[in-house]
C-alpha positions in Angstrom: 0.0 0.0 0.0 1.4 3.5 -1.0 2.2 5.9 1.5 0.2 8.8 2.2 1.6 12.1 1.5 2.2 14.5 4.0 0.3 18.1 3.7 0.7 21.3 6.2 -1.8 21.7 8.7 -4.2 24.1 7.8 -3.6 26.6 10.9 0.1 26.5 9.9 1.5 29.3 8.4 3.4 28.2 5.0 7.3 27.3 5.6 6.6 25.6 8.7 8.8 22.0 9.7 7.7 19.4 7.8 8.5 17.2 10.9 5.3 19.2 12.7 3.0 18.2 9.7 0.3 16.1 10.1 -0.4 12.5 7.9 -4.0 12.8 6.4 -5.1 9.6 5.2 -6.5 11.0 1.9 -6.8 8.0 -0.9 -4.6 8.6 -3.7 -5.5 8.8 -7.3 -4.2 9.1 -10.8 -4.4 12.2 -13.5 -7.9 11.5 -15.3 -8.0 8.2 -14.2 -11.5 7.3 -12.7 -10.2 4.2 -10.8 -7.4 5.1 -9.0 -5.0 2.1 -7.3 -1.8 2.6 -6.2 1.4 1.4 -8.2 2.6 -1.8 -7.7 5.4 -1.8 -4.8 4.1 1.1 -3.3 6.1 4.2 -5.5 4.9 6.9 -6.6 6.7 9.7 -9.4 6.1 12.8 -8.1 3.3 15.0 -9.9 1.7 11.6 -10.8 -0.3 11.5 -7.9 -2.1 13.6 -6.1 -4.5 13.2 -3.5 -8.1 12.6 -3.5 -9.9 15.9 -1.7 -13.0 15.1 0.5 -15.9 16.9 0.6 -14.0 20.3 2.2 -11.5 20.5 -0.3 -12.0 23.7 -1.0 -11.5 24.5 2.7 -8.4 22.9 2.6 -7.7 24.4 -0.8 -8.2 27.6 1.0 -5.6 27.1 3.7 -3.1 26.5 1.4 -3.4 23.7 -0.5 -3.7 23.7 -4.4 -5.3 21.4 -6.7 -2.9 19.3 -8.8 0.4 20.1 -6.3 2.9 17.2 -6.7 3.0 14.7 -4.0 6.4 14.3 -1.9 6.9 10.1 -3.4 7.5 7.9 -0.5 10.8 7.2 1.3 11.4 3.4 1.1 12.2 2.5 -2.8 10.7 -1.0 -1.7 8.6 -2.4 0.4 9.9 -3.7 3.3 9.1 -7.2 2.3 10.8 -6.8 -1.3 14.0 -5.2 0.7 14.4 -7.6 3.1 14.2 -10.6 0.0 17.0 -8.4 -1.8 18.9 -8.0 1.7 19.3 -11.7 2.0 19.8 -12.4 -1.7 22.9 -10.0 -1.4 24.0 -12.2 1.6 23.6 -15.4 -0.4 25.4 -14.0 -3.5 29.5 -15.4 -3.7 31.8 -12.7 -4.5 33.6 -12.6 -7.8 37.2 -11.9 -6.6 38.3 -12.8 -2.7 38.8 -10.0 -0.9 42.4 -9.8 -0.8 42.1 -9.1 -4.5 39.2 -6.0 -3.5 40.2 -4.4 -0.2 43.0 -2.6 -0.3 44.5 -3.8 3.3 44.3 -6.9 2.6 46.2 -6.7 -0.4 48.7 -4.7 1.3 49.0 -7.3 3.9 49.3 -10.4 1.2 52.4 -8.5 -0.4 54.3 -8.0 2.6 53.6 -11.6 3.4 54.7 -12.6 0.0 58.2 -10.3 0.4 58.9 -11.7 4.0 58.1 -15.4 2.5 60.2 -15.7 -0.6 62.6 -12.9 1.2 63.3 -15.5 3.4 63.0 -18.7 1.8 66.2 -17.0 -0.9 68.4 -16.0 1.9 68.1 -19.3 3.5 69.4 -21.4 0.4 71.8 -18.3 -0.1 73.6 -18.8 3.0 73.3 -23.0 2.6 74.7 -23.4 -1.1 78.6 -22.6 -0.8 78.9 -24.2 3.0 76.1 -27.0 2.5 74.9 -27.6 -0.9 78.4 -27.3 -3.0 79.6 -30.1 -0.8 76.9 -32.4 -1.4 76.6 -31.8 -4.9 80.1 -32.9 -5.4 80.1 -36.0 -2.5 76.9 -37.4 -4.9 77.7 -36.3 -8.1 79.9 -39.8 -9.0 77.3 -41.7 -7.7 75.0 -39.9 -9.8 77.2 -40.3 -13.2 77.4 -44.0 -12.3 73.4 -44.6 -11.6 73.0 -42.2 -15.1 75.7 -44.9 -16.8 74.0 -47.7 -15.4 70.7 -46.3 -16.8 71.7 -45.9 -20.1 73.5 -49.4 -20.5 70.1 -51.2 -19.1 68.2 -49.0 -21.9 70.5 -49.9 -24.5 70.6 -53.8 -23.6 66.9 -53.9 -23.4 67.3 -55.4 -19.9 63.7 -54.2 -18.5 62.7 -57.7 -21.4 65.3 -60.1 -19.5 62.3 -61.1 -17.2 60.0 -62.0 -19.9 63.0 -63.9 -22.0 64.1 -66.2 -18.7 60.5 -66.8 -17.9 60.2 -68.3 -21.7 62.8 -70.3 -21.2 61.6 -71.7 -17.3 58.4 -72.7 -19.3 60.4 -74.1 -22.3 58.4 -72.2 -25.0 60.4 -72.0 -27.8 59.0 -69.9 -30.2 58.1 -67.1 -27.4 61.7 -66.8 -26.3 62.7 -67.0 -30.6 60.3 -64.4 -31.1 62.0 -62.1 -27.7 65.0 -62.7 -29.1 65.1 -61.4 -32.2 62.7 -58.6 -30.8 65.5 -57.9 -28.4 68.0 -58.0 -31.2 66.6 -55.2 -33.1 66.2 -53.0 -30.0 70.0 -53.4 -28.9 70.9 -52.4 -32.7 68.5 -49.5 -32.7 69.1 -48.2 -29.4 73.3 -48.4 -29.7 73.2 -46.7 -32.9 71.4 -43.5 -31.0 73.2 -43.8 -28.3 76.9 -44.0 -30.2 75.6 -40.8 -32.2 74.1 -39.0 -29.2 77.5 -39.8 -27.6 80.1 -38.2 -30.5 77.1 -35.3 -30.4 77.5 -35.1 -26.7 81.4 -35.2 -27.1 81.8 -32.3 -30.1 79.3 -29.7 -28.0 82.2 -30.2 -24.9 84.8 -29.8 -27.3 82.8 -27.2 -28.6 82.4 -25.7 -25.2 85.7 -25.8 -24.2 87.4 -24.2 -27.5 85.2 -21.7 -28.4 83.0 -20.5 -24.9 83.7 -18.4 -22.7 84.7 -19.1 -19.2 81.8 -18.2 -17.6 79.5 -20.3 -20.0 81.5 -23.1 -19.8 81.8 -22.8 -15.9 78.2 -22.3 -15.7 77.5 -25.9 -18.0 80.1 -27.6 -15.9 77.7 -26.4 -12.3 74.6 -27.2 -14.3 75.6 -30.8 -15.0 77.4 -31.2 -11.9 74.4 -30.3 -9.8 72.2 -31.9 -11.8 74.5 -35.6 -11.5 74.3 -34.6 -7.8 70.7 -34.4 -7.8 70.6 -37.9 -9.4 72.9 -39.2 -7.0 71.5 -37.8 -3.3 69.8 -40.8 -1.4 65.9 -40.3 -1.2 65.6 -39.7 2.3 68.1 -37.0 1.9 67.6 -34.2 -0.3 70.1 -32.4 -1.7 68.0 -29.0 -1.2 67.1 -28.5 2.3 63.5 -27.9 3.0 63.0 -23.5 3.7 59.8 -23.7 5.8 58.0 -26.8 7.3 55.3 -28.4 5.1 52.8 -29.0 7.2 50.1 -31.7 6.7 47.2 -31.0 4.0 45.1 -33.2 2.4 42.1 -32.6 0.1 38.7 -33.1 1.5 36.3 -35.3 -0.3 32.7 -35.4 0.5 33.3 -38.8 1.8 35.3 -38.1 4.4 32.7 -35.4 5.3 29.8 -38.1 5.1 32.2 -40.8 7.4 32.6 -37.2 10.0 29.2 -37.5 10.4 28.7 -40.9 10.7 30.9 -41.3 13.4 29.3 -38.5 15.4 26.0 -40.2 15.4 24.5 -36.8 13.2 23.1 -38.7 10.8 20.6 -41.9 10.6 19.7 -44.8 8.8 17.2 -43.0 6.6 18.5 -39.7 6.3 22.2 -38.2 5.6 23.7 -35.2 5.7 23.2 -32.9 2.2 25.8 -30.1 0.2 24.7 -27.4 -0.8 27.4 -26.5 -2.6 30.5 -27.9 -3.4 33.4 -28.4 -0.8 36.0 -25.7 -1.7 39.5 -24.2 -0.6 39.3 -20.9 1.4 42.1 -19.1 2.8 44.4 -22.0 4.5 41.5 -24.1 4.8 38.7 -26.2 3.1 35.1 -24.6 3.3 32.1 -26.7 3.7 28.7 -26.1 4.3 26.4 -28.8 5.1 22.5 -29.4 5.6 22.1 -31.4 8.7 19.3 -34.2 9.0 16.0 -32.8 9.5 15.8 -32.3 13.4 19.5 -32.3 14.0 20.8 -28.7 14.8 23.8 -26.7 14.8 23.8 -27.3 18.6 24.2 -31.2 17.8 27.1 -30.3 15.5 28.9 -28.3 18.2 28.1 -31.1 20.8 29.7 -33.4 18.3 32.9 -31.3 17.6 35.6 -33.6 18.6 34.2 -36.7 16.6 33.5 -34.3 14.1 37.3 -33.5 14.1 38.1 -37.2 14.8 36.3 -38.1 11.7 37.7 -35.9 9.0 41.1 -37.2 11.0 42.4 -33.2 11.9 42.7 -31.8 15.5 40.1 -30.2 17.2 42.0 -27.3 17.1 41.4 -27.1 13.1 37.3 -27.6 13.4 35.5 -24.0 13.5 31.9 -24.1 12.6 29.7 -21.2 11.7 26.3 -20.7 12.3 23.7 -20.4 8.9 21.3 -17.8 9.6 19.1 -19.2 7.0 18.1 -22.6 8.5 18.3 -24.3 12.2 19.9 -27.3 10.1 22.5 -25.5 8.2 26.4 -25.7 9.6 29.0 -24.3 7.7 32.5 -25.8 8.7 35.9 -24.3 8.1 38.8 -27.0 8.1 42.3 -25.7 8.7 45.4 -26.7 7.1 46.9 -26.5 10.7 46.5 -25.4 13.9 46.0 -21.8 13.5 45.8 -20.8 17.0 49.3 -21.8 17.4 50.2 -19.0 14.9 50.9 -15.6 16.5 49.5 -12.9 15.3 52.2 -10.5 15.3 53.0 -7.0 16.4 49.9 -4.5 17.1 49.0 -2.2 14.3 49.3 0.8 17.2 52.8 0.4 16.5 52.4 2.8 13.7 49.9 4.5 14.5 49.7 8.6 15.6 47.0 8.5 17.4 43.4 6.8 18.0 39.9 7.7 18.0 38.5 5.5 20.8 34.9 6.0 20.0 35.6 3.4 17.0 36.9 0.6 16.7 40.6 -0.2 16.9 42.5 -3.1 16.1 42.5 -6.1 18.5 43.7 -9.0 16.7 42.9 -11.5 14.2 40.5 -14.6 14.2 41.3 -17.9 13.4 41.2 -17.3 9.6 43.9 -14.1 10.3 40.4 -11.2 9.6 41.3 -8.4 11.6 39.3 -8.3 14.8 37.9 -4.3 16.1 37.2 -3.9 19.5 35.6 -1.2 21.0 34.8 0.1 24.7 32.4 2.4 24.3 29.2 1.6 26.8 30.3 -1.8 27.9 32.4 -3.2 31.0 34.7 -5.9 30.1 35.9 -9.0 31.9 39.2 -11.0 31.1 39.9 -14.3 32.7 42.8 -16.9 32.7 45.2 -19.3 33.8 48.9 -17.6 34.1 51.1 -17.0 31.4 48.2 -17.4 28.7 48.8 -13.5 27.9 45.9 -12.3 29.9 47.3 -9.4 30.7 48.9 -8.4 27.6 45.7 -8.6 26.0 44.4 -6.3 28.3 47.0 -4.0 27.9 46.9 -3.4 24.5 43.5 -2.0 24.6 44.5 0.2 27.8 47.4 1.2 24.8 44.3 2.1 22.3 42.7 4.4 25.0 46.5 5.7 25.8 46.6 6.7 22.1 43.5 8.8 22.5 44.3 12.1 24.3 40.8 12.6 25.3 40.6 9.1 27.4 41.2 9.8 31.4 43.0 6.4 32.2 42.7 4.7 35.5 45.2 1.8 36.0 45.7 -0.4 39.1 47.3 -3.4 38.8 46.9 -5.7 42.0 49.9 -8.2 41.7 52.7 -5.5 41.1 53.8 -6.5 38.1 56.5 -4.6 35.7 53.5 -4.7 32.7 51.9 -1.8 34.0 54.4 0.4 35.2 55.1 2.6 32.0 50.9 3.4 32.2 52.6 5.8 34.9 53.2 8.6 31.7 49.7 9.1 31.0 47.5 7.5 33.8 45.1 10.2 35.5 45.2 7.7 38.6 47.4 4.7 38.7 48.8 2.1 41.8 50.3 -1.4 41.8 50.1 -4.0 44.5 48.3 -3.8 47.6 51.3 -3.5 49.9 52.2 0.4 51.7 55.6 1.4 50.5 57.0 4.7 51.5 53.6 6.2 53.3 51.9 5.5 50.0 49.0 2.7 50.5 47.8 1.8 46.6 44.3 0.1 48.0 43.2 3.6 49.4 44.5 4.9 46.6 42.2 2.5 44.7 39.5 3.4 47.0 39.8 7.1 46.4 40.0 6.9 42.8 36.6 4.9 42.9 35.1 7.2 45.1 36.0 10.2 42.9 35.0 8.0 39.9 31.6 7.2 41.4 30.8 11.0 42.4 31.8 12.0 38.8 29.7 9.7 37.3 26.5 10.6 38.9 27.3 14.0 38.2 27.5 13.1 34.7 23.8 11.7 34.9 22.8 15.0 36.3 24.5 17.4 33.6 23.7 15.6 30.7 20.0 15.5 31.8 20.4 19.6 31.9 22.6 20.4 29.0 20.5 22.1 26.2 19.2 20.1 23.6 21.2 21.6 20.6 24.7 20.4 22.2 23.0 17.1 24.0 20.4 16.1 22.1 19.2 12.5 23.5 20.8 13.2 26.9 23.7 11.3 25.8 27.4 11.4 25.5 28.9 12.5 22.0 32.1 12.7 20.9 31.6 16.7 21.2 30.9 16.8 24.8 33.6 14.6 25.8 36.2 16.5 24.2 35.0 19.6 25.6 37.2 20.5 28.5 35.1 22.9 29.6 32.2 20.6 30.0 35.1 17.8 31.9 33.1 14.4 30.8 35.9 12.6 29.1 35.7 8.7 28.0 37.2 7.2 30.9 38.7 3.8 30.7 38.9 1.7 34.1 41.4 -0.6 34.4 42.5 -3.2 37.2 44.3 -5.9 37.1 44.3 -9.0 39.1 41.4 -7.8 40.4 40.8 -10.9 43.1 44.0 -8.9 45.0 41.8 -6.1 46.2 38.4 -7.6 46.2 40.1 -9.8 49.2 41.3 -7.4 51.2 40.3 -7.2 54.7 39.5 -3.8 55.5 38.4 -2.2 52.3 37.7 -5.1 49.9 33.3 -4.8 50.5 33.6 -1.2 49.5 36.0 -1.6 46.4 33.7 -4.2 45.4 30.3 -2.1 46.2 32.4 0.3 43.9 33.3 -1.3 41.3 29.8 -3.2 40.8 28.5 0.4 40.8 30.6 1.4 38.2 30.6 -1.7 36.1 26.4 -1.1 35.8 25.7 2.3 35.7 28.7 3.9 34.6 29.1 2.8 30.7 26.2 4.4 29.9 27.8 7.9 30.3 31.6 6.6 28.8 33.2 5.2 32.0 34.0 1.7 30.8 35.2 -0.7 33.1 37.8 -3.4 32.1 38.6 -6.0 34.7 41.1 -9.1 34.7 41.5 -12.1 36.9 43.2 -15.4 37.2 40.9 -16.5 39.7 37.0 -16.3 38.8 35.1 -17.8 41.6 32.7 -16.3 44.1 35.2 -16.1 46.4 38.0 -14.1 44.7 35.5 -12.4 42.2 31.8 -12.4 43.3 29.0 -13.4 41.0 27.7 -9.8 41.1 30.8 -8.2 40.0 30.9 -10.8 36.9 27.6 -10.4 35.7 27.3 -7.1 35.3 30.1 -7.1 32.7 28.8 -7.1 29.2 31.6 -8.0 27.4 33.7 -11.0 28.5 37.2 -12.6 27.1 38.0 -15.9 28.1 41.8 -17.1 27.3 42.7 -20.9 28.5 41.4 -22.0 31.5 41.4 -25.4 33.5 38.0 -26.6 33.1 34.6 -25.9 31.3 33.0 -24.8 34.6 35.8 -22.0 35.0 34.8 -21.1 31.0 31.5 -21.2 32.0 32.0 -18.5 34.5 34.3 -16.1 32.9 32.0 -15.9 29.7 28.5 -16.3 31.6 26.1 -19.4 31.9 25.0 -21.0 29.1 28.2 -20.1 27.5 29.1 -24.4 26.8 26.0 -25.3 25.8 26.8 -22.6 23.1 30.1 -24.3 22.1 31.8 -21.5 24.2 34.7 -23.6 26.0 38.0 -21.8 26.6 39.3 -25.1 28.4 39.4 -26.6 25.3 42.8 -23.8 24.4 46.4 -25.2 24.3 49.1 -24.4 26.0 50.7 -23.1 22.9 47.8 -20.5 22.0 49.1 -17.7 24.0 47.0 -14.2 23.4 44.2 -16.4 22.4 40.5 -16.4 23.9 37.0 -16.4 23.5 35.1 -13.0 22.9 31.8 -12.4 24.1 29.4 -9.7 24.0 31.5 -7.1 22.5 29.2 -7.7 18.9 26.8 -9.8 18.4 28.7 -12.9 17.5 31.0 -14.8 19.7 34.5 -15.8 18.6 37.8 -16.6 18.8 40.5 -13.6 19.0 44.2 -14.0 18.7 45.0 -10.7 20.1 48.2 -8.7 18.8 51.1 -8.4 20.6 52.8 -5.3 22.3 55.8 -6.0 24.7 57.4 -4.2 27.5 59.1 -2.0 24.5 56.7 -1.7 22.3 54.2 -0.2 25.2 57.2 2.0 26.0 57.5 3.2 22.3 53.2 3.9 22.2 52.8 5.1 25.9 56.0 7.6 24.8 53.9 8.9 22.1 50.7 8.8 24.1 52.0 11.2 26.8 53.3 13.5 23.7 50.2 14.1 22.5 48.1 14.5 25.9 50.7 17.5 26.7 50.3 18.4 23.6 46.6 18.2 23.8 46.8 19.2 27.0 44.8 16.4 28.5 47.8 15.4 31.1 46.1 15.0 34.2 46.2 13.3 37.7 49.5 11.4 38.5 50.5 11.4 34.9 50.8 15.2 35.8 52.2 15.3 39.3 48.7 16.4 40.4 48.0 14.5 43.9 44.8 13.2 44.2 41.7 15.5 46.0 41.1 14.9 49.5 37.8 15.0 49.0 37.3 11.8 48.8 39.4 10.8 51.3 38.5 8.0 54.0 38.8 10.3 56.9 37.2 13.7 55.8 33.6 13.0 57.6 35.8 12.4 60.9 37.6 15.5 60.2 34.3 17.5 59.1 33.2 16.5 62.3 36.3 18.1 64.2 36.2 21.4 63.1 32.4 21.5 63.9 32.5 23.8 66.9 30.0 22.8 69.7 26.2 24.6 69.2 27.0 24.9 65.1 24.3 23.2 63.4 24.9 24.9 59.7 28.5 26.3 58.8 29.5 27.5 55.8 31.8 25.4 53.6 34.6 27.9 53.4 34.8 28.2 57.0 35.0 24.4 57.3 38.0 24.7 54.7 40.3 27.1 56.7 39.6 24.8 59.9 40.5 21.7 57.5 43.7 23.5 56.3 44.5 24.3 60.1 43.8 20.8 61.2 45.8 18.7 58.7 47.3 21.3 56.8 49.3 17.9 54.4 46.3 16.8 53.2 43.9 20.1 52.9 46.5 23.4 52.6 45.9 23.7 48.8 42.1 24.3 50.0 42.9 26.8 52.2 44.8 29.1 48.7 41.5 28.7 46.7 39.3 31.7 46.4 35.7 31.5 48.2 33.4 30.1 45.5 36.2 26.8 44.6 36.7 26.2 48.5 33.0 25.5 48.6 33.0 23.7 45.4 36.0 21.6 46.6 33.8 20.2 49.8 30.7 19.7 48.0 32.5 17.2 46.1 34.4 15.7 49.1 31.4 15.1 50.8 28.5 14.2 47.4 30.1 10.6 47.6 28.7 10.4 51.4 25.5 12.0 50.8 26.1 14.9 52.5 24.3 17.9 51.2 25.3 21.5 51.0 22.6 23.9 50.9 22.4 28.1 51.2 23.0 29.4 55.1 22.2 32.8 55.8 23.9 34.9 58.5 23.4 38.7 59.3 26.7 40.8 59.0 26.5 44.1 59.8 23.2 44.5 59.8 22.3 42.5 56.1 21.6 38.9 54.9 24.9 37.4 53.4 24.0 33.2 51.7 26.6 30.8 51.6 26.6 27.5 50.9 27.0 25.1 53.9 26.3 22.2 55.4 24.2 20.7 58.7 25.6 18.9 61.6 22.5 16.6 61.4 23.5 15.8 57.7 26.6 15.1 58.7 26.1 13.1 62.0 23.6 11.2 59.9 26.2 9.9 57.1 29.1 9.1 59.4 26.1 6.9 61.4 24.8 5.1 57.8 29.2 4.5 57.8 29.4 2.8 60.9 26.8 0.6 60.1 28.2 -0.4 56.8 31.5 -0.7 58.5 29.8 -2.8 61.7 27.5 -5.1 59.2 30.7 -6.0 57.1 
């Protein structure tokens, strides 16, 4: 059915927004046509149709609207149902060159790997010919000219007929061996005539040679026989040319051993078998096969059946991947490596030469199984990472820490809870950063922690607050935009949340409920405004890393793990039953893991690799640009962190409250915090009025703690000032204890 056109109201004046107008549902109708029907798929030229007027067209006509003006044609070109058809036909349709042939990275990337290859495989047998392969060739060249001899003489005496003449003899059949003979006969005399004149031919193009070439010619026909008698000569289980790169094992798939795969893994029945439909084919460093299950078998069968599927092609498991077919519960699409591809590494990060990032896209990660680069993004998610030790856990954490580092508008947070070296060079552009959980020098990193989640907490409800109030032509849908958070004025950066071993401060004894209260916080409500929230562990359970800090991670990467129960956790319930089982990971596939939730497909990631140089070389750059930029802040900048979210500032607060006060004004708490503990709360005490009360009303908005206008007399008139209550503050330092006395 055509759309109906869209007309001014008639109390409008002309001009006005067509997104104010109102949809009349007027039939349409041709020029002069007395039946009018709408064209078939719903469009419409314009000045074709026009609409049919009721009874008060002239009314209308009045207001605005004259006879015969063209209609504005519909939007779609299709009808949803005819789009969709051609949406899934463009899906179905094979492309007619790969895309390493179309997309212009990809093509870059196959000639570098084409240079590197045959770069290599030359200099290899350049530096093995004069020390390995000269020897040989002359150690096996005599026995070559003697097996070439031999060859010749056997030709020449018909000796592959001796067999047949000796067996006519054994069986004393005269004629047969009369008739071999003479057969015999005639092949000697042919054979040594060609071979005397190949031999004087042979011997007059050396004389030949040697008179009349020159050196180099006849030095080069003296290598190219020499090699070549060598060739003849080497023993078959040792080549002459050693072997450049390992050949690893390959066969070609047949639809057989398909059929047998299936057979084996109980997916197929007596009456029914498995269907193609389309041929098996080569794709990438792999074989590509889609298959049509037996009617009620699923692609949840197929995944329950991976390693007999793998057993019956007779390939690792590690070389199955299977794809899910959109168009039918029964269709499987299998992808059969050459070899283990996990085992491959992926190489270097691309932020190795890169300026600078933009993290509100999507920045390079790694590759899949098939080597396609894999984009990750943090933009409104939390994301968990879980492993055993040494699987790279943390270096694939760290390189998307080095993607945010490479943005100068990200504010980075970095805590690392076992104290590791990996982290330590974060210290150039971090806006609040800590390792380990032990005091060194009066520092304590788990306050630290603790403050910088306390400040993060009170900034993002803040955030909720001023984006709610901005005007609608800078914030239209109440949302975070790349403009806003790369206005300094406004201060709502994408922050990026990082902490490492995780389990190491969620355990400890005095403030581990609170960081966790935090971090759950943060890791719910706090993407939605670009704080994003990227935790890792080595220990998932609901001891070390509660159930209620996992789930509320929306994104999860698990690398190899001991059991299917530990994948299970990391990557949520439900994940196995998927086919999701990052126990199933060697040893070998370091950097590699399971990605879920960051898109809507789940797969496998081998993430790029950037060691302790290679973060020094991007992290250099990184803090070049934020001073550049200047978006150095926090401890990047030497800037200690606010006291006011310290542990002890309701306790001090309450100090400086003289006795009979019940409202005070924040500035002249500030001066009495300065004189109290003038260390932590001097710089106060050098702001001018307005900042000294902004200072405390962020100290204390983390606690609850209101401040509100106080008005005093002062020589005779009404001077306001924000403040706060003692029975605000007596009431929050209460709620504390409890917290503290229930934990």
């Amino acid at each position: 059915m055509t759309e109906n056109p869209v007309f001014p109201p008639p109390d409008e004046p002309e001009g006005a927004d067509e997104r104010t107008a109102e949809v009349l549902p007027f039939p349409l109708k041709k020029h002069s046509d007395p039946a009018p029907e709408a064209p078939a798929g719903g469009e419409a030229k314009p000045g074709e149709w026009e609409a049919e007027l009721p009874d008060d067209a002239d009314d209308a006509e009045a207001e605005g609207l004259a006879e015969g003006e063209p209609v504005d044609p519909p939007r779609e070109a299709y009808p949803p149902s005819v789009s969709e058809w051609m949406e899934a036909k463009d899906k179905a349709r094979m492309p007619v060159l790969p895309d390493w042939v179309k997309l212009p990275d990809q093509r870059k990337a196959v000639r570098k790997w084409a240079v590197r290859h045959y770069s290599t495989v030359i200099g290899y047998h350049a530096v093995r010919l004069p020390c390995i392969y000269t020897p040989k060739i002359l150690w096996y060249s005599p026995r070559g000219a003697w097996r070439w001899s031999a060859a010749i003489g056997r030709w020449v005496f018909d000796a592959e007929g001796k067999s047949l003449r000796l067996a006519s003899v054994a069986n004393e059949d005269v004629a047969e061996y009369l008739k071999l003979s003479r057969q015999r006969n005639d092949r000697v005399r042919l054979r040594g005539i060609v071979a005397t004149i190949a031999g004087f031919i042979g011997l007059a193009a050396a004389l030949t040679l040697y008179v009349m070439a020159p050196s180099w010619l006849l030095l080069l026909a003296v290598a190219t026989l020499t090699t070549t008698l060598g060739a003849v000569g080497a023993p078959a289980d040792r080549p002459l040319i050693d072997m450049a790169k390992v050949t690893f094992r390959k066969r070609k798939l047949s639809s057989d051993i398909v059929v047998r795969a299936h057979e084996v893994a109980g997916l197929t029945s007596k009456d029914q078998t498995i269907a193609f439909p389309r041929p098996i084919g080569r794709d990438g460093d792999g074989w590509r096969v889609v298959v049509d299950l037996p009617y009620g078998k699923t692609f949840e069968d197929a995944m329950k059946a991976h390693a007999r599927l793998a057993s019956g092609m007779d390939i690792a498991p590690t070389q199955l991947f299977l794809d899910k077919d959109e168009t039918s519960g029964r269709r499987v699409s299998y992808w059969i490596a050459d070899r283990d591809p996990l085992a491959v590494p992926s190489g270097k990060t691309p932020l190795l030469g890169a300026t600078r990032v933009d993290f509100w896209k999507p920045f390079p990660w790694g590759v899949d199984e098939r080597g396609n680069p894999v984009m990750a993004t943090m933009l409104w998610l939390s994301l968990l990472v879980g492993a055993v030790p040494r699987q790279g856990k943390t270096f694939s954490a760290r390189t998307i820490a080095l993607a945010a580092a490479l943005d100068p508008y990200v504010r980075l947070y970095v805590f690392d809870g076992k104290a590791s070296p990996d982290w330590r060079k974060f210290t150039k552009v971090a806006h609040r950063i800590a390792f380990g959980i032990v005091p060194k020098n009066g520092f304590d990193p788990v306050v630290h922690l603790l403050t910088s989640l306390r400040e993060l907490k009170a900034d993002v409800e803040d955030r909720y607050h001023r984006l709610s109030e901005l005007p609608l032509h800078i914030c239209p849908e109440g949302k975070l935009t790349p403009e806003i958070s790369r206005d300094k004025k406004l201060n709502m950066p994408l922050t990026l949340f990082v902490i490492d071993e995780v389990q190491e401060y969620l355990t400890h004894p005095e403030h581990g409920k609170e960081i966790l209260s935090l971090l759950v916080y943060l890791a719910r409500v706090a993407p939605a405004v670009g704080v994003s929230v990227m935790t890792s562990t080595q220990k998932p359970d609901d001891k070390a890393c509660p159930s209620e800090l996992r789930d509320q991670h929306q994104a999860r990467f698990a690398l190899r793990v001991g059991a299917y129960q530990v994948s299970d956790v990391i990557l949520g319930a439900g994940s196995y039953s998927e086919g999701l089982d990052a126990s199933k990971l060697l040893k070998s596939h370091k950097g590699v893991g399971l990605l879920k939730g960051m898109s809507d497909d789940a797969g496998i990631v081998r993430t790029y690799l950037a060691d302790g140089r290679d973060a020094e070389r991007i992290l250099t750059r990184a803090a070049a640009l934020r001073e550049a930029e200047g978006t150095l802040t926090g401890d990047a900048a030497g800037e200690a962190p606010a006291p006011e979210v310290s542990a002890t500032i309701l306790d001090d607060v309450a100090a400086v409250l003289g006795k009979g006060e019940a409202k005070v004004w924040s500035e002249t708490i500030v001066d009495r915090l300065a004189d109290l503990r003038p260390e932590v709360y001097g710089a106060w005490a050098e702001l001018e009025a307005k900042p000294k009360a902004e200072a405390l009303t962020a100290a204390l908005k983390p606690f609850s703690v209101a401040t509100d206008q106080i008005g005093r007399r002062i020589d005779g008139k009404t001077v306001n000032k924000r403040g706060i209550k003692r029975d605000d503050l007596a009431a929050a330092i209460t709620q504390r204890n409890e917290k503290r006395a229930a934990g």
